[in-house]
C-alpha positions as CSV (number, residue, x, y, z in Angstrom):
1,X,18.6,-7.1,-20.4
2,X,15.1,-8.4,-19.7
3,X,15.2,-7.5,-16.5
4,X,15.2,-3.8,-16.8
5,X,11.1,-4.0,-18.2
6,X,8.6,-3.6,-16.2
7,X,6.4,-5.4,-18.4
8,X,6.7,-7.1,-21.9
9,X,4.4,-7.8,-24.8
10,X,5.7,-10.3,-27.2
11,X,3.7,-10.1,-30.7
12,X,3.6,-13.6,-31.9
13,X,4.9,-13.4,-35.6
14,X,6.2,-9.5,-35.8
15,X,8.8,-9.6,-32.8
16,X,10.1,-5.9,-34.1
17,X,6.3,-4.9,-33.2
18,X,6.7,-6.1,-29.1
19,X,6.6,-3.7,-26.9
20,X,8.5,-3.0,-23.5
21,X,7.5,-0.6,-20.6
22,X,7.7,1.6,-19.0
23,X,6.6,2.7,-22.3
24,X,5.1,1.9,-24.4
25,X,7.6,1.9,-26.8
26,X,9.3,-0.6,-29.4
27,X,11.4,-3.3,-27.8
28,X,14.9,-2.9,-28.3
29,X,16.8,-4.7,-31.7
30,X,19.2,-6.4,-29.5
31,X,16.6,-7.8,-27.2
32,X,14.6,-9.5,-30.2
33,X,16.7,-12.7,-30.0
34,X,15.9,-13.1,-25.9
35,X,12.4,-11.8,-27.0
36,X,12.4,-15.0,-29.8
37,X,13.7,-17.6,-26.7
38,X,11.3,-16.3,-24.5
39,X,8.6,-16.8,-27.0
40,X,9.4,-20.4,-28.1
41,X,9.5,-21.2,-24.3
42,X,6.0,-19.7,-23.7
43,X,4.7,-21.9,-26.9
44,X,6.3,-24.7,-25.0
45,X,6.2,-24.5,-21.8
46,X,2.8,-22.7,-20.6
47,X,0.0,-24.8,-22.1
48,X,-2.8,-22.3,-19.8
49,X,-3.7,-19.4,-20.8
50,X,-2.6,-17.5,-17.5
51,X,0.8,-18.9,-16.4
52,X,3.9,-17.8,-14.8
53,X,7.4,-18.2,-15.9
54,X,10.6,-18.2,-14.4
55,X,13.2,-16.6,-16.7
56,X,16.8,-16.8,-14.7
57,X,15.8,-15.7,-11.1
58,X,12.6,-13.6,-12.5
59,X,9.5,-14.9,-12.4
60,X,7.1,-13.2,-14.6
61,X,2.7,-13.5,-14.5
62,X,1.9,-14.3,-18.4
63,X,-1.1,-13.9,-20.5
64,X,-1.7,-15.4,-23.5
65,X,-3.6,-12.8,-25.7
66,X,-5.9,-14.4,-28.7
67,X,-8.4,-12.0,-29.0
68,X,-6.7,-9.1,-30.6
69,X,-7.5,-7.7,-34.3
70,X,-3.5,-8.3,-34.8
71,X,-3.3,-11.9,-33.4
72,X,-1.4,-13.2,-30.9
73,X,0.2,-11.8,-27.8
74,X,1.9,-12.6,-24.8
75,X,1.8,-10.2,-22.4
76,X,4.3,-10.8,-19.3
77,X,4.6,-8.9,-16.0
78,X,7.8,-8.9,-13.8
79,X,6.8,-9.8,-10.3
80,X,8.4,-8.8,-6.7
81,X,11.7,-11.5,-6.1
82,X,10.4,-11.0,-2.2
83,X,7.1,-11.0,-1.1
84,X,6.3,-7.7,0.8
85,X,5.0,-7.7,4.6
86,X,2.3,-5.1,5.5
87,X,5.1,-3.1,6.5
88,X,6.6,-2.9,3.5
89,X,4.0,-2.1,0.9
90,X,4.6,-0.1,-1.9
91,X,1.6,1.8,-1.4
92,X,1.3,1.7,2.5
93,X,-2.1,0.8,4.2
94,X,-3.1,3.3,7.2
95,X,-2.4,2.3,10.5
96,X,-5.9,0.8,11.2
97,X,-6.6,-0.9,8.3
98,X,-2.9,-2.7,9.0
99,X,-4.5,-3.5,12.8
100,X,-7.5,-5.4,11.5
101,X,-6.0,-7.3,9.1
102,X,-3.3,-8.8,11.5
103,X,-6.3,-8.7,14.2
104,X,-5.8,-11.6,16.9
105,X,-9.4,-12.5,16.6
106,X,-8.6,-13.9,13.2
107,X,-6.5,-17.2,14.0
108,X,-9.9,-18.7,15.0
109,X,-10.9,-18.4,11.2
110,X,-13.5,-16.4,8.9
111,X,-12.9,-14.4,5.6
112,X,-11.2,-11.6,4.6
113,X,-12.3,-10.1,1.2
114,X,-9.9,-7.6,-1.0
115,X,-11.7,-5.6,-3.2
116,X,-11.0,-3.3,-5.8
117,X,-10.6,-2.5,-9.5
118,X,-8.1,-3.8,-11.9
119,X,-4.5,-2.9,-11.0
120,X,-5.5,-1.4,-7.6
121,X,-2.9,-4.4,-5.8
122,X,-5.3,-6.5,-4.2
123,X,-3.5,-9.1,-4.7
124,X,-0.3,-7.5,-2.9
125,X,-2.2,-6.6,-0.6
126,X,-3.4,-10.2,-0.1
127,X,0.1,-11.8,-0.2
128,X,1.1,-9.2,2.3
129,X,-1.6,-10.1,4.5
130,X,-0.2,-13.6,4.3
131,X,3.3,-12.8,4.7
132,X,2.6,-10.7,8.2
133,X,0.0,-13.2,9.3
134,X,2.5,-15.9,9.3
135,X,5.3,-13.9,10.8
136,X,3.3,-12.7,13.5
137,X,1.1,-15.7,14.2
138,X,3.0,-18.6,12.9
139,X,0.9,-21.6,11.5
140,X,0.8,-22.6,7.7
141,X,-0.7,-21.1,4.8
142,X,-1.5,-22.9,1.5
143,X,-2.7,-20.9,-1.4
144,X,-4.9,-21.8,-4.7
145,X,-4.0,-19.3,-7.2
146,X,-4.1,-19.1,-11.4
147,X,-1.8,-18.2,-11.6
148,X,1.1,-17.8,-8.9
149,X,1.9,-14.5,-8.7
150,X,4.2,-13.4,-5.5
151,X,7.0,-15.5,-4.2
152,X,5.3,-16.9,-1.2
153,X,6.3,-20.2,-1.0
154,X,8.7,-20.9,2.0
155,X,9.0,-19.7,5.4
156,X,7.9,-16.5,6.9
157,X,9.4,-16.7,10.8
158,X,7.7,-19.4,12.1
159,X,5.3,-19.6,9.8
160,X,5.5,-21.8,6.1
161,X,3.5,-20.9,3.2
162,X,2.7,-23.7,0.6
163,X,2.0,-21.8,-2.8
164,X,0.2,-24.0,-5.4
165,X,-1.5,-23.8,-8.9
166,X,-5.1,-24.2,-9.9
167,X,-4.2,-27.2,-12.6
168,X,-7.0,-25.7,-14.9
169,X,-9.3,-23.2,-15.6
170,X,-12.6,-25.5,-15.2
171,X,-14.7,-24.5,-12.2
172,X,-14.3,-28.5,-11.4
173,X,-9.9,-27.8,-11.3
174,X,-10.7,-24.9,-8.9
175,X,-13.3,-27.1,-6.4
176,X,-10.0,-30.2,-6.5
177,X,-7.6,-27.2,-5.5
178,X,-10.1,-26.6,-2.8
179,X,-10.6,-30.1,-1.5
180,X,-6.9,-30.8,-1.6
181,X,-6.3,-28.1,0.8
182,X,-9.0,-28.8,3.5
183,X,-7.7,-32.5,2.7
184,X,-4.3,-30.9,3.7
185,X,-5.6,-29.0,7.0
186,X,-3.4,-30.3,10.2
187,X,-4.3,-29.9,13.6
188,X,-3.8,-27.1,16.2
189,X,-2.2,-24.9,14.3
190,X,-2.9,-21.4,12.6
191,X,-4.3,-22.0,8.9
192,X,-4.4,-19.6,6.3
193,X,-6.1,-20.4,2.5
194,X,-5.0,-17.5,0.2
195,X,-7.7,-17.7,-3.0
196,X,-6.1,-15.6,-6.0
197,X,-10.2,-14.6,-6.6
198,X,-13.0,-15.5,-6.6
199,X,-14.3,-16.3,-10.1
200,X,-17.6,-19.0,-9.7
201,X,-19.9,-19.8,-7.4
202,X,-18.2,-23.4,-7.0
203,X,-15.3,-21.3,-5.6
204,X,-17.3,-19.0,-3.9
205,X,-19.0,-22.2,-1.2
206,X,-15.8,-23.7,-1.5
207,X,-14.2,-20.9,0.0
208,X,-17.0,-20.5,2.7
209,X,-16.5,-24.5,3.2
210,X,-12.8,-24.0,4.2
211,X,-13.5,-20.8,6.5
212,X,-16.5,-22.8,8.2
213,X,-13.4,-25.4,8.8
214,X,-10.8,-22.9,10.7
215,X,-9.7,-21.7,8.0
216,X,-8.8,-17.7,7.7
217,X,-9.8,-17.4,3.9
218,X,-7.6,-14.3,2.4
219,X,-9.7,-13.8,-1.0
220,X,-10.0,-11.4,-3.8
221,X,-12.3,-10.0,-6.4
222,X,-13.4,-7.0,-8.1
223,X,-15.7,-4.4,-6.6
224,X,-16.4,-0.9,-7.0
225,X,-16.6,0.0,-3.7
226,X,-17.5,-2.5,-0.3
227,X,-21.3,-2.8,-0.5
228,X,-21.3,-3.6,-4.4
229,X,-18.6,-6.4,-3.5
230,X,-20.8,-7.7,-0.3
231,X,-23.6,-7.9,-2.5
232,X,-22.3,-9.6,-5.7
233,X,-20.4,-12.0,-3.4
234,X,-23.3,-12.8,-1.8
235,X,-25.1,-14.0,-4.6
236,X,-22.5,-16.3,-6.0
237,X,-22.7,-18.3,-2.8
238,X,-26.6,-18.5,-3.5
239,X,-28.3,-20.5,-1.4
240,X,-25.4,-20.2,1.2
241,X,-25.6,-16.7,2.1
242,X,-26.4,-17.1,5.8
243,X,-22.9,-18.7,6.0
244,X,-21.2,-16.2,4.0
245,X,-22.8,-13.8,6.7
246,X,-21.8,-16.0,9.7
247,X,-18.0,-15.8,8.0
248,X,-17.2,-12.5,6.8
249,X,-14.8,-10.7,9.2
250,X,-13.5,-7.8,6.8
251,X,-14.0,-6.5,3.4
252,X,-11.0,-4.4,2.6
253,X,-11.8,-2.1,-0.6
254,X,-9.0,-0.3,-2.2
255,X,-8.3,1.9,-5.1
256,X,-4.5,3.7,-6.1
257,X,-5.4,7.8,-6.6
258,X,-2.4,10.3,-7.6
259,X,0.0,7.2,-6.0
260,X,-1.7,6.7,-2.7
261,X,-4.2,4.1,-1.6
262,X,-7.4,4.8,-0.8
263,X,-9.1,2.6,1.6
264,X,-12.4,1.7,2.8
265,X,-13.5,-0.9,5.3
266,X,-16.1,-3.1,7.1
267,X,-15.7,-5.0,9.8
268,X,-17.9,-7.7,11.2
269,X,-16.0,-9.1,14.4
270,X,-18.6,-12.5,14.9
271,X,-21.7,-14.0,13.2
272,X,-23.7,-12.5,15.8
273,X,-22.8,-8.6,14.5
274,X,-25.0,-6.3,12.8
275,X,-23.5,-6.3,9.7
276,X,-23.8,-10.1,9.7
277,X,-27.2,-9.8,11.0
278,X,-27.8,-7.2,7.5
279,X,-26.2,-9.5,5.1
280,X,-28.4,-12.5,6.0
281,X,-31.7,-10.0,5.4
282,X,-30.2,-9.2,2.0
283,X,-29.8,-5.4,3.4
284,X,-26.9,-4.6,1.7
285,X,-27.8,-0.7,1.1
286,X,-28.0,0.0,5.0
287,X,-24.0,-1.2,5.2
288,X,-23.4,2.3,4.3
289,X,-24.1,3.3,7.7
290,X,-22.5,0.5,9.2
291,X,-19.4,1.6,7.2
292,X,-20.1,5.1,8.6
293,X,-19.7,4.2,11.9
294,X,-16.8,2.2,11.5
295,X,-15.1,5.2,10.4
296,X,-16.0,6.7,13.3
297,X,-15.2,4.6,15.6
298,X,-11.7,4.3,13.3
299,X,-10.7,8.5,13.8
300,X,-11.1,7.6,17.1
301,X,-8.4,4.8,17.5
302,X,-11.4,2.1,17.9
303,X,-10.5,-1.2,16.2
304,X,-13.8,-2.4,15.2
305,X,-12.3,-6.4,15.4
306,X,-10.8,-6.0,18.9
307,X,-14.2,-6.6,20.9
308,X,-13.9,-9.9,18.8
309,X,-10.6,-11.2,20.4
């Protein structure tokens, strides 16, 4: 019966109080004893704070919740059984912002950045990426996330994905993740790192370490809009913001408005762009314009990575 809920909240203590959504509203009296298994398994099974657990053929994203007045809660999401491709988004992307993301000029490596508030799918949008990158390009992917969240793990065509889990939550677990995947890195082939987001500046050179490798790095993080996120990612990599410059290839910002996804992008199709060119002066409030005449160049079926290929 689980698996009708979108989402469940288990109060630790008081199951009559959980909720179940859509809602919110009560859970159910004959779901209390699944509710009480589900529980015991969490106590049990999940000793991180952020987990996933795989209930039947259901894997749902966990959270345990100690800060509330009330005590504790765990607070599960159901996630996709299939990852989707860029083709099958939920909210779909335009048609350009599909183009540069699956842009040839990638495979040689960079960064892509997904930005946007909570809940705006960055993260599907990210897995997606993955996905279509994979099928279209071949190659492997590996991914350093905490914690897995889409089924990614497998094939996709020709290409495999190897989905993993950050061990801890220490900025020291994150930069092992890291060094087992460049560790991990064969040759001549396509090679994707997915990082679930960016939380530290020990992730933030990691990541820039991997890209500077031939890695495509497909990263998140939260951003009100794409110069804010240029700018505070900048300054987690500190001292090693001329390479964050030389990497970036596209900042993707997005945001969900009345059910449709608004988008806005940045490009920068080589190290040897104007945008990089801004980001290494610390000129972050002129990428307005550069965004500008992207957009342009966008309306007029210009793909702003293709004179990278």
């Amino acid at each position: 019966m689980l698996r009708e809920f979108s989402d469940i909240h288990i109060k630790v203590g008081d199951l009559p109080q959980s909720l179940v959504y859509p809602g919110p509203r009560l859970a159910p009296a004959e779901c209390l004893a699944q509710l009480a298994e589900v529980e015991q398994k969490c106590e049990q099974d999940c000793p991180l704070d952020d987990f996933t657990l795989s209930l039947g053929n259901i894997t749902w994203r966990g959270r345990r919740d100690r800060l509330t007045v009330d005590g504790l809660w765990y607070r599960l999401r159901k996630m996709p059984e299939v990852a989707p491709s860029l083709d099958t988004l939920p909210s779909p992307l335009p048609t350009m912002a599909r183009e540069m993301l699956l842009a040839p000029s990638l495979t040689s490596g960079g960064l892509i950045y997904l930005c946007g508030g909570a809940g705006s799918g960055k993260t599907t949008t990210a897995s997606a990426t993955v996905v279509s990158r994979l099928q279209k390009f071949g190659g492997i992917a590996y991914t350093i996330e905490d914690p897995p969240e889409m089924p990614l793990n497998g094939w996709h065509g020709e290409g495999y994905c190897s989905q993993t889990s950050v061990a801890g939550e220490t900025a020291s677990d994150w930069a092992e993740s890291f060094r087992g995947a460049l560790r991990s890195q064969p040759a001549s082939t396509h090679q994707i790192l997915f990082v679930g987001e960016i939380r530290n500046a020990e992730s933030a050179i990691a990541m820039l370490r991997a890209a500077s490798n031939g890695f495509l790095v497909i990263a998140t993080g939260f951003g009100t809009d794409v110069v804010s996120a240029v700018d505070a990612l900048a300054k987690l990599t500190g001292a090693n913001a001329a390479t964050f410059a030389n990497m970036l290839r596209l900042v993707l910002h997005q945001r969900l408005s009345g059910g449709q996804m608004q988008i806005s992008m940045l490009a920068s199709p080589s190290s040897t762009s104007p945008v990089a060119a801004r980001i290494r002066a610390g000129q972050y409030v002129h990428l307005a314009n550069d965004i500008e005449h992207q957009q342009i160049q966008m309306s007029r079926g210009i793909n702003p990575l293709a004179q990278a290929g």
